[in-house]
N, CA, C and O atoms as a GROMACS GRO file, in nm:
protein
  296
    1UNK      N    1   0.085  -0.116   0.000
    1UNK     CA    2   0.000   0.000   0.000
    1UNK      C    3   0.090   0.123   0.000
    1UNK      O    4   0.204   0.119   0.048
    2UNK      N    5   0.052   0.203  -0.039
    2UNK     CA    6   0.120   0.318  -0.127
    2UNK      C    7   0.085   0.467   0.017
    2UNK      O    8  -0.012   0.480   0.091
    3UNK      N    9   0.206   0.550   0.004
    3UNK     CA   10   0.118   0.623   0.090
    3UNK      C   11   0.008   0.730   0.055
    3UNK      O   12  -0.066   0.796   0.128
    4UNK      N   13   0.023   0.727  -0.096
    4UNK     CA   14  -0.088   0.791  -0.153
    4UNK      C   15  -0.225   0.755  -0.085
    4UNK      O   16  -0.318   0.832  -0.062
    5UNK      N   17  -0.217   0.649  -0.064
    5UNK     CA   18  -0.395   0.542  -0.028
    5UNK      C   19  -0.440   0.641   0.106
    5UNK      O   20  -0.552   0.687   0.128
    6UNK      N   21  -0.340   0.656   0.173
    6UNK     CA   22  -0.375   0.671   0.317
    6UNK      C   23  -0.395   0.815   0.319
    6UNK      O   24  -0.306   0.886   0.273
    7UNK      N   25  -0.524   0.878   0.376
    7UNK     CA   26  -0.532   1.009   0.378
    7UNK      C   27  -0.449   1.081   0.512
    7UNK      O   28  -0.381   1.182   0.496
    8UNK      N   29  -0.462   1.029   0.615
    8UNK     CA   30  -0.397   1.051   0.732
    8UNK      C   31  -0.423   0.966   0.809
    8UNK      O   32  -0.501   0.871   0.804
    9UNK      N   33  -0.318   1.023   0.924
    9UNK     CA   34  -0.287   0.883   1.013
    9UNK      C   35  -0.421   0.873   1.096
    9UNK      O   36  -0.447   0.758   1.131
   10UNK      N   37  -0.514   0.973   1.136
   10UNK     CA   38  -0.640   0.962   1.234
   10UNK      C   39  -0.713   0.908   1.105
   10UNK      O   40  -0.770   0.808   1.150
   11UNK      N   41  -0.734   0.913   1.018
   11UNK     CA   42  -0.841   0.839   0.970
   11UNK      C   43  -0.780   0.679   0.948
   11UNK      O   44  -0.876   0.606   0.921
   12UNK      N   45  -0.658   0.606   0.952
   12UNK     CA   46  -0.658   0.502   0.964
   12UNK      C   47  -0.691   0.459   1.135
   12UNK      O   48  -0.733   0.348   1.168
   13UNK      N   49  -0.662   0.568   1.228
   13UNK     CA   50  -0.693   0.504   1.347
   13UNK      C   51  -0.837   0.515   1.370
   13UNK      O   52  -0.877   0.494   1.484
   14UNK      N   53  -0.899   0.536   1.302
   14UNK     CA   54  -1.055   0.582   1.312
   14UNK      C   55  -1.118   0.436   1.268
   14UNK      O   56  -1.199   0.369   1.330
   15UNK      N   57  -1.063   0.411   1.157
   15UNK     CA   58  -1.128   0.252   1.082
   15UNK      C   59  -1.035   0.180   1.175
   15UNK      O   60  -1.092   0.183   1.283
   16UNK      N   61  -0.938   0.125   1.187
   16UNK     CA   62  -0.907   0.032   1.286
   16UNK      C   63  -0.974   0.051   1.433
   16UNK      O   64  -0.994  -0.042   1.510
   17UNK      N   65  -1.003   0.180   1.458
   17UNK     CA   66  -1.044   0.140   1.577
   17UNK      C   67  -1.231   0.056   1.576
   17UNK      O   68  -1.287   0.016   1.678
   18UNK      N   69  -1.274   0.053   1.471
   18UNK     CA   70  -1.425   0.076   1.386
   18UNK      C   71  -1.434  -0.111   1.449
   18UNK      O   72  -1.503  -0.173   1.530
   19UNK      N   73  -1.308  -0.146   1.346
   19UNK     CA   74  -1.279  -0.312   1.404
   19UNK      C   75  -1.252  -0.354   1.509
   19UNK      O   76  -1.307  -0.460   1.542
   20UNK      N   77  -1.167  -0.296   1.594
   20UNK     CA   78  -1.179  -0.316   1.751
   20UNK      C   79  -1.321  -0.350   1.796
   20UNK      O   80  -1.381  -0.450   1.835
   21UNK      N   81  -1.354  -0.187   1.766
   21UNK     CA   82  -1.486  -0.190   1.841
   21UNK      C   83  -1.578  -0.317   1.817
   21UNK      O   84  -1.629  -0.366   1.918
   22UNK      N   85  -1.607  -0.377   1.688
   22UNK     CA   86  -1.681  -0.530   1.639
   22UNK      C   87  -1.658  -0.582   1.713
   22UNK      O   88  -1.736  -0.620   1.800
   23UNK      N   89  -1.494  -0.610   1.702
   23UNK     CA   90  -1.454  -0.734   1.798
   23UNK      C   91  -1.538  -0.744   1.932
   23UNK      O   92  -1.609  -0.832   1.980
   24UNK      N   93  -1.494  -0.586   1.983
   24UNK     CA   94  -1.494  -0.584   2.178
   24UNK      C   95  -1.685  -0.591   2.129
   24UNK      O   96  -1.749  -0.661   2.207
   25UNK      N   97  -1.731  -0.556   2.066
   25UNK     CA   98  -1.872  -0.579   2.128
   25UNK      C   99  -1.964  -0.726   2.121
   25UNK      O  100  -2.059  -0.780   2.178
   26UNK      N  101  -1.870  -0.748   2.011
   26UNK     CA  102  -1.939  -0.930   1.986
   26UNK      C  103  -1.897  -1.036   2.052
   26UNK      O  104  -1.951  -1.147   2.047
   27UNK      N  105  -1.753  -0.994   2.147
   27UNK     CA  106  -1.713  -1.102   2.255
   27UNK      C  107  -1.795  -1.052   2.350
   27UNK      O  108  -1.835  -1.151   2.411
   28UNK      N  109  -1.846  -0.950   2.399
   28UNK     CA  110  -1.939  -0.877   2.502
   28UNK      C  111  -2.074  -0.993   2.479
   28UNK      O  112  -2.115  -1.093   2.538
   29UNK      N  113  -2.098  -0.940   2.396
   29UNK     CA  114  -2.273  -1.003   2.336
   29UNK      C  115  -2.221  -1.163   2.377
   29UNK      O  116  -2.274  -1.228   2.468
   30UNK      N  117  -2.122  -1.206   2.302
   30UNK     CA  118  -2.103  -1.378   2.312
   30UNK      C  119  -2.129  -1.406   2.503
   30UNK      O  120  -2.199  -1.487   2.565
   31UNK      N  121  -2.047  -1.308   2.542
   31UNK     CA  122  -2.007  -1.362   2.689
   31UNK      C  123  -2.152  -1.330   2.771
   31UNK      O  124  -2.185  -1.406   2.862
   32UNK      N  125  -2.221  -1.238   2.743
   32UNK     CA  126  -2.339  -1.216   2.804
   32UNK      C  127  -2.488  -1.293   2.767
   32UNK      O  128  -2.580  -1.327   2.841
   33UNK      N  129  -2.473  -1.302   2.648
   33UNK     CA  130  -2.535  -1.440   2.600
   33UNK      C  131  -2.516  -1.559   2.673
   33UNK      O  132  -2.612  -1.611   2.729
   34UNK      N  133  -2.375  -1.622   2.680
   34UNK     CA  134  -2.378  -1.763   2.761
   34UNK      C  135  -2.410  -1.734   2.891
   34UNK      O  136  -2.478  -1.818   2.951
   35UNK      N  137  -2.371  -1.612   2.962
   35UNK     CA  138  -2.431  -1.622   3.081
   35UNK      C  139  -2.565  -1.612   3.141
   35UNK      O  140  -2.600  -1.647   3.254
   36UNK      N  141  -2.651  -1.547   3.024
   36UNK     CA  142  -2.807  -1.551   3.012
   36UNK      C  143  -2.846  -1.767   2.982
   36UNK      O  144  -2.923  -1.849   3.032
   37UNK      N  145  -2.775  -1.767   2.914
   37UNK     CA  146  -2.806  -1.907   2.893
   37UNK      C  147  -2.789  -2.038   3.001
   37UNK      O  148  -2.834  -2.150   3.021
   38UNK      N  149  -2.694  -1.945   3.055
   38UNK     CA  150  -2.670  -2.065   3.166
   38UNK      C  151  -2.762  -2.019   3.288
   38UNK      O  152  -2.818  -2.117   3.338
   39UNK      N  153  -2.786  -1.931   3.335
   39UNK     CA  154  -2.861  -1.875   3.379
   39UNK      C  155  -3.014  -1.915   3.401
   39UNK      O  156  -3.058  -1.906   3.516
   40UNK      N  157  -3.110  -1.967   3.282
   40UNK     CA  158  -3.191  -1.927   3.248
   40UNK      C  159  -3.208  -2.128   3.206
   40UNK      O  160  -3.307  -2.199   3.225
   41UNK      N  161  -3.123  -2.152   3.170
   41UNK     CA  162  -3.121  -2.292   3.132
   41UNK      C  163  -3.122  -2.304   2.978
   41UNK      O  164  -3.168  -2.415   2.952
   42UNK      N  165  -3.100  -2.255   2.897
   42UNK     CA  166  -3.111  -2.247   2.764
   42UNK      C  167  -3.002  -2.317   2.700
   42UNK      O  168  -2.886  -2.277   2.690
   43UNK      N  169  -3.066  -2.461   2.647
   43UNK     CA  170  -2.946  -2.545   2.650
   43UNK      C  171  -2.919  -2.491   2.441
   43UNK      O  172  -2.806  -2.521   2.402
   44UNK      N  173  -2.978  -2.448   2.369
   44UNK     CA  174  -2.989  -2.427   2.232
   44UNK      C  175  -2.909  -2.304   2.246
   44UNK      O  176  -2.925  -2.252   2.136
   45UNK      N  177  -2.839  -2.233   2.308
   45UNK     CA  178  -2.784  -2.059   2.309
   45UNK      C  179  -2.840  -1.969   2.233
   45UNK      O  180  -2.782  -1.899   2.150
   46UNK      N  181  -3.011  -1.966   2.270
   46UNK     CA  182  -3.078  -1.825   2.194
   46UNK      C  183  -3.059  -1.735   2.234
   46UNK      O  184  -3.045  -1.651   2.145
   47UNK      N  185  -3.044  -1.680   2.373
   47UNK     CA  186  -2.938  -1.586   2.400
   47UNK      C  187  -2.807  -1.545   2.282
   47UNK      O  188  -2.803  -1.460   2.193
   48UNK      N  189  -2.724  -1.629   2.317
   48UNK     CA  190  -2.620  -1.623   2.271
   48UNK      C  191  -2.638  -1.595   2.091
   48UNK      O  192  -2.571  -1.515   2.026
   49UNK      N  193  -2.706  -1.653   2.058
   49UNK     CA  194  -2.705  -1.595   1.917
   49UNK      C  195  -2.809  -1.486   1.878
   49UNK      O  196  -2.827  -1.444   1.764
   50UNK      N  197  -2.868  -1.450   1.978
   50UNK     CA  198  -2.966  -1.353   1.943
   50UNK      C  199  -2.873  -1.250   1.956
   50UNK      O  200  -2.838  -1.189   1.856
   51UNK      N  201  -2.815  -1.215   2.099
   51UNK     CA  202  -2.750  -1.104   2.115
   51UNK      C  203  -2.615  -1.086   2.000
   51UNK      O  204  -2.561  -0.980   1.969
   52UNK      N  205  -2.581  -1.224   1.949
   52UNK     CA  206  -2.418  -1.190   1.855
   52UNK      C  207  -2.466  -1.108   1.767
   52UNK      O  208  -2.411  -1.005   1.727
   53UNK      N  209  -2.612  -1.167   1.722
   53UNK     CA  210  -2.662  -1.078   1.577
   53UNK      C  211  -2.718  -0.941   1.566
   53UNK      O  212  -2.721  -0.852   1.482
   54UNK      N  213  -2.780  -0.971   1.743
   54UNK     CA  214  -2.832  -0.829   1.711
   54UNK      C  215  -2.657  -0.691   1.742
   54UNK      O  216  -2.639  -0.573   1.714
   55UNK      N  217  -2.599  -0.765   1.788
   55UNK     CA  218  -2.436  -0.702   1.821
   55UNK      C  219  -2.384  -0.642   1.702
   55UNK      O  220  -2.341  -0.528   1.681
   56UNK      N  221  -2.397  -0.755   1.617
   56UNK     CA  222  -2.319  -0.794   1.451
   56UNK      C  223  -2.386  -0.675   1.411
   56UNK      O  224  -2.318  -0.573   1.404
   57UNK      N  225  -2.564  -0.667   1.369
   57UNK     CA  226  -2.610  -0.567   1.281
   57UNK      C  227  -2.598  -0.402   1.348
   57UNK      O  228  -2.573  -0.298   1.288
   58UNK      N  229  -2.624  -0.424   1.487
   58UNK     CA  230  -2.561  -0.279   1.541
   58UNK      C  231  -2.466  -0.254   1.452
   58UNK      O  232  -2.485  -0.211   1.338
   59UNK      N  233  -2.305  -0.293   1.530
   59UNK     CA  234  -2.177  -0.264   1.520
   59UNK      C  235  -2.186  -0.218   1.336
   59UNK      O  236  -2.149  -0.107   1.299
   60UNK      N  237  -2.231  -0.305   1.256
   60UNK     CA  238  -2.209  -0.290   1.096
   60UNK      C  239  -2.277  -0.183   1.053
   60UNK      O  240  -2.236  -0.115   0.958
   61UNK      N  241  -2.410  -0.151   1.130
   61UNK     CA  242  -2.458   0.026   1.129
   61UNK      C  243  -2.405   0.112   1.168
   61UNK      O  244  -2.415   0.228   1.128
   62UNK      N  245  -2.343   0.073   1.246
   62UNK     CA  246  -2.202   0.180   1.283
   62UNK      C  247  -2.103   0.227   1.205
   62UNK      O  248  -2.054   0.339   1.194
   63UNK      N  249  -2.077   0.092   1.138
   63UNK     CA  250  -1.941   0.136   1.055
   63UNK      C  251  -1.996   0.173   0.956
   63UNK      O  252  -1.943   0.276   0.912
   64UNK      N  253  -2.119   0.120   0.869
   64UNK     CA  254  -2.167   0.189   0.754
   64UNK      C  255  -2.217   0.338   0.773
   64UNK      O  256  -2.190   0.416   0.682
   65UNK      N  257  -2.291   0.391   0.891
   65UNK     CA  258  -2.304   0.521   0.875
   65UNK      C  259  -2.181   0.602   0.918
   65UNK      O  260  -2.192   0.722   0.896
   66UNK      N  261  -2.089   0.570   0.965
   66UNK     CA  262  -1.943   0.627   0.951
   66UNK      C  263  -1.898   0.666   0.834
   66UNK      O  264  -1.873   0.779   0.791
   67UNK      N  265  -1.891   0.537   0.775
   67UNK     CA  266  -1.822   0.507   0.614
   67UNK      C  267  -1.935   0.658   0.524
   67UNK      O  268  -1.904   0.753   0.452
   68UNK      N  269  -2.048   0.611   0.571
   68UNK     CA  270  -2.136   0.710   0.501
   68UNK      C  271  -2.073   0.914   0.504
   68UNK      O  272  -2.064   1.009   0.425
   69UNK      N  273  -2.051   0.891   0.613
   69UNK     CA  274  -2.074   1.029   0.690
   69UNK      C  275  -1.908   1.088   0.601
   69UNK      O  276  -1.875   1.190   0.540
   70UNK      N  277  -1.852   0.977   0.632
   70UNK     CA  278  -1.652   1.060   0.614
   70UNK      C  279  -1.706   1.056   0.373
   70UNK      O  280  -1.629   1.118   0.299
   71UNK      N  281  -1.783   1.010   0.334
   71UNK     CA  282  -1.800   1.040   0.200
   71UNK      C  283  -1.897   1.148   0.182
   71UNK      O  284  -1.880   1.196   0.070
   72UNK      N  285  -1.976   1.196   0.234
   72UNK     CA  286  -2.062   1.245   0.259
   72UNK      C  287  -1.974   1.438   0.292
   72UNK      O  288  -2.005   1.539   0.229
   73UNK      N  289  -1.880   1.430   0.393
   73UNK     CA  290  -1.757   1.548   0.419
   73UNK      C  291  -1.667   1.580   0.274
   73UNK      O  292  -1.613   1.691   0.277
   74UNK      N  293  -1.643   1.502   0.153
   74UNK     CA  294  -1.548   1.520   0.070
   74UNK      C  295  -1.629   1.568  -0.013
   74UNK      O  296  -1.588   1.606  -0.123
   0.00000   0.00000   0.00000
């Protein structure tokens, strides 16, 4: 990658941090899920996959109205 690609260094820490954030919220959702499940007795983890997805489509509205917003400034 060229340094042409890169507009500046805060906007690469802006998208990497975009992925962090996925990560940290879908191990959140995973871990609070199994503990609803164990909890609750839920031997199928509907917890657990309810919350990954509803985590997943948050977090990806996030990054898409980001993505939106920084094209939207140029």
């Amino acid at each position: 990658m060229s340094d042409k690609n890169i507009k500046s260094p805060s906007a690469l820490m802006k998208y990497s941090s975009l992925g962090v954030e996925l990560v940290v919220v879908l191990c959140l959702a995973a871990w609070l899920g199994r503990w609803l499940d164990n909890k609750y007795g839920v031997e199928k983890g509907l917890f657990t996959i309810f919350l990954m997805l509803f985590a997943l489509v948050g977090s990806m509205y996030r990054v898409i109205k980001s993505l939106m917003n920084e094209q939207n400034k140029k």
